[in-house]
C-alpha positions in Angstrom: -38.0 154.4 18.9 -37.8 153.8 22.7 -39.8 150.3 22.2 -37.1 149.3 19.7 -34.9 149.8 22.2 -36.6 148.0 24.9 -36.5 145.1 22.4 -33.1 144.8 21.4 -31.7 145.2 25.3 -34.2 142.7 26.4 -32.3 140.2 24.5 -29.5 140.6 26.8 -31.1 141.3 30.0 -34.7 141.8 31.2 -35.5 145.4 31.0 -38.3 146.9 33.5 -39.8 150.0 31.5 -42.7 150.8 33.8 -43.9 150.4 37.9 -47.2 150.6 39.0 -49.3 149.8 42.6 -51.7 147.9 41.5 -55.4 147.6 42.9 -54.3 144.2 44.4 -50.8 143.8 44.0 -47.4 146.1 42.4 -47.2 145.4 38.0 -44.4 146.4 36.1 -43.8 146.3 32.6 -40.8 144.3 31.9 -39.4 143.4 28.5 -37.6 140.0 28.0 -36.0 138.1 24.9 -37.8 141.3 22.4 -41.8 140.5 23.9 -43.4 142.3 26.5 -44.8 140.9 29.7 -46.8 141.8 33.0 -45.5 141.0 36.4 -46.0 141.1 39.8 -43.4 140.9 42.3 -43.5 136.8 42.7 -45.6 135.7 39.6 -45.9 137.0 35.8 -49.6 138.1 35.1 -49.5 138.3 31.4 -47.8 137.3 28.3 -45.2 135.2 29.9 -45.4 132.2 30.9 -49.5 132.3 31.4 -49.1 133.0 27.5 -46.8 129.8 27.3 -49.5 128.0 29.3 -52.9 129.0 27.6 -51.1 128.2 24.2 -50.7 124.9 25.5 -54.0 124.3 27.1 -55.9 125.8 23.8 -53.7 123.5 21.1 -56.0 120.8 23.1 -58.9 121.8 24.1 -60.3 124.1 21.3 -62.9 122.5 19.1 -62.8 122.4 15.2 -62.1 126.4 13.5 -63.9 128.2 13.6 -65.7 127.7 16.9 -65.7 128.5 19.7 -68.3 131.2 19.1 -68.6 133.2 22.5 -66.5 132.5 24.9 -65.6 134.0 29.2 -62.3 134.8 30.3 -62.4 135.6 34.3 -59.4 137.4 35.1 -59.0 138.8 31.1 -55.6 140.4 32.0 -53.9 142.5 29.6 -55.3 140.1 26.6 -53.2 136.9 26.3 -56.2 134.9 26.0 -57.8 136.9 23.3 -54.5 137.7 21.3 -54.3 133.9 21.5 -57.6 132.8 20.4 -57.8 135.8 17.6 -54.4 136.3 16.7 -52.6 133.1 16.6 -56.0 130.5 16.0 -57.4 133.5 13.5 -60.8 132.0 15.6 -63.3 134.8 15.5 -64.3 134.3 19.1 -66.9 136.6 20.3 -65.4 137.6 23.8 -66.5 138.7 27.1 -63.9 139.6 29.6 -64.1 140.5 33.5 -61.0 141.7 34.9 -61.1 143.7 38.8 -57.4 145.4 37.7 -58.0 148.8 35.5 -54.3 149.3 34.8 -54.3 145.8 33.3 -56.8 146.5 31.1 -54.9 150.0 30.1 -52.2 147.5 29.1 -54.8 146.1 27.0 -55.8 148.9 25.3 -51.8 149.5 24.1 -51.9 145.9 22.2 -49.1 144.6 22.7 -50.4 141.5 21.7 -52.8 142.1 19.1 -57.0 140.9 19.8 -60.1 142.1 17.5 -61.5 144.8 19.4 -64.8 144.6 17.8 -65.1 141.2 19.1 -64.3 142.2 23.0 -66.3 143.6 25.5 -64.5 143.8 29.1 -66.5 144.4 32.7 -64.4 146.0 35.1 -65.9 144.0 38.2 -65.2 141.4 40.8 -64.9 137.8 38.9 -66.9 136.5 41.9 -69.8 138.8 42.0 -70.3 138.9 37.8 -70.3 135.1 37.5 -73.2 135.3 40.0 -74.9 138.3 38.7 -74.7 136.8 35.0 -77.9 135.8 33.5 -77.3 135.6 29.9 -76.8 132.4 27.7 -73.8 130.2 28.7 -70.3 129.9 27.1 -68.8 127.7 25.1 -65.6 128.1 26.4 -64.7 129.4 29.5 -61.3 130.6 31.1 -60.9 131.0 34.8 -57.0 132.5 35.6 -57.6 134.5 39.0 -54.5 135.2 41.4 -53.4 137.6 43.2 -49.4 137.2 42.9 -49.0 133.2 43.6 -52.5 132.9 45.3 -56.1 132.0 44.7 -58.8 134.5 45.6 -60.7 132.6 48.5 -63.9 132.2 47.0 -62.2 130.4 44.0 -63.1 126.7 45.9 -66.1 127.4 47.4 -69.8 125.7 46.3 -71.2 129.7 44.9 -68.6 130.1 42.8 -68.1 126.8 41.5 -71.8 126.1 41.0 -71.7 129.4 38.7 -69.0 127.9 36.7 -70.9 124.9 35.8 -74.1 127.4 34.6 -71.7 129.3 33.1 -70.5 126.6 30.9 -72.5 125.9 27.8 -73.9 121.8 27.8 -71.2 121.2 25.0 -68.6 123.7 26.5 -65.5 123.1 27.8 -64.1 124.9 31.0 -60.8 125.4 31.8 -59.3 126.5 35.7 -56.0 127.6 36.8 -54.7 126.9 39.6 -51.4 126.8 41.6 -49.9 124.8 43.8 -46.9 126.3 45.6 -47.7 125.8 49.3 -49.8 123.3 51.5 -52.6 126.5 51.6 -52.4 126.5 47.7 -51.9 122.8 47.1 -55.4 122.4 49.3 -56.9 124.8 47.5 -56.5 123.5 44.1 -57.8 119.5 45.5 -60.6 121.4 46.3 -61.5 122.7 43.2 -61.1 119.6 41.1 -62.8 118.0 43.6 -65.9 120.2 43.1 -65.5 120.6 39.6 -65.5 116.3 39.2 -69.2 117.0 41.5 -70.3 119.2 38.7 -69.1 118.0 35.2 -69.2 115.2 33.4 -65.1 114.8 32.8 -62.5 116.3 34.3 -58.6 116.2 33.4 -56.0 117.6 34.6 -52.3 118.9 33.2 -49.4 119.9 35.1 -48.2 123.1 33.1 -45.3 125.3 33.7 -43.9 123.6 37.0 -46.8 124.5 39.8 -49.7 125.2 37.6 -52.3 122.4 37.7 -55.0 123.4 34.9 -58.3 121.4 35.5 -59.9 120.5 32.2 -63.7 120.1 32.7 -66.6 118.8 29.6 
C-alpha cells in the first residue's frame, strides 16, 4: 500500500522514501512521475536519467536479438542495465555484474525494475581491481558507468585500466564508456579516455547524451 502511495504523490512532487550513507557517497530513494530512482546528492545513480541514457545508447548499439550472449557491466548499480537488456529487449543476456556499493545492490535485490535473476551474477569488488584480476573469456558487450556523484574514479583514464577494457572486449564486441563532462578536471578526463580508447579499438564514436554525458562508442 505505501508504494502505491509513493506512486501517485510522485506525480505531483518528487517524494524521497529512504536515506542512506553510502560506501562512497549519500543514496536516497526518491520516487518521481510513479518510477523509482537512485540518487546521490548532485547526480541520479539509477533508473533516471542513466536509464534514459542506456536506453538510448542500447536502441544503437545492440546487435541482432537475440545476442548479445554474455555481456560486463562495471558499476551494475541497482540493475538499469539488466532490466533494460532483459526486460525491455526480452535479450537473454547472460550477465556479470561488479558493483563496489552493497546498498545498491540491496536495491537490486527489491526489483524495482525487473532483470532475470538466473541470468545475473554480481561481484561486490573494486571495478578497477576485477577488470585486472579477470581471466575468463571476453565479452561481447561491455558497459563501463563508474562515478562517484558527478566524478570519474581516477583510474578510469589511465593505460591499466584502459588496456583491460580492450581484453575485456570480445574481437566482435562492442564497448560502451560513460563519462561526464561538467568541469575542466572532468572535461580532461573524458579527452583522455577517448583518446586511449581510439589507441586501442578499431572505431570509436561518440554521443552527447543527457546534456554533460559524453558516451564513447568503441568496435
Amino acid at each position: 500500500m505505501a508504494d502505491l502511495i509513493w506512486r501517485l504523490l510522485s506525480m505531483l512532487w518528487p517524494v524521497r522514501v529512504a536515506r542512506w550513507e553510502g560506501r562512497y557517497q549519500p543514496l536516497e530513494l526518491t520516487y518521481e512521475l510513479g518510477r523509482p530512482v537512485v540518487n546521490s546528492r548532485r547526480a541520479n545513480q539509477s533508473w533516471g536519467s542513466l536509464h534514459r541514457l542506456w536506453q538510448q545508447v542500447f536502441r544503437e548499439v545492440l546487435p541482432p536479438a537475440p545476442g548479445p550472449d554474455t555481456a560486463l557491466v562495471l558499476g551494475f548499480g541497482a540493475g538499469s542495465v539488466a532490466s533494460i537488456l532483459h526486460h525491455e529487449h526480452r535479450r537473454p543476456t547472460r550477465i556479470t555484474g561488479v558493483e563496489g556499493e552493497p546498498r545498491m545492490l540491496q536495491l537490486a535485490h527489491r526489483q524495482h525494475r525487473p532483470y532475470r535473476r538466473d541470468l545475473v551474477t554480481v561481484h561486490v569488488d573494486d571495478a578497477f581491481a576485477w577488470a585486472t584480476a579477470w581471466s575468463g573469456p571476453p565479452f561481447a558487450l561491455v558497459v563501463v558507468d563508474l562515478f562517484v556523484e558527478l566524478d570519474m574514479p581516477a583510474p578510469m583514464d589511465g593505460p591499466t585500466f584502459l588496456d583491460d577494457l580492450r581484453r575485456l572486449t570480445a574481437p566482435d564486441g562492442v564497448l560502451v564508456v560513460n563519462t561526464i563532462r561538467h568541469d575542466e578536471m572532468s572535461a580532461d578526463r573524458s579527452e583522455r579516455i577517448g583518446a586511449g580508447l581510439r589507441l586501442r579499438f578499431g572505431t570509436v564514436e561518440e554521443r552527447m547524451l543527457e546534456d554533460v554525458n559524453r558516451v564513447f562508442i568503441a568496435r
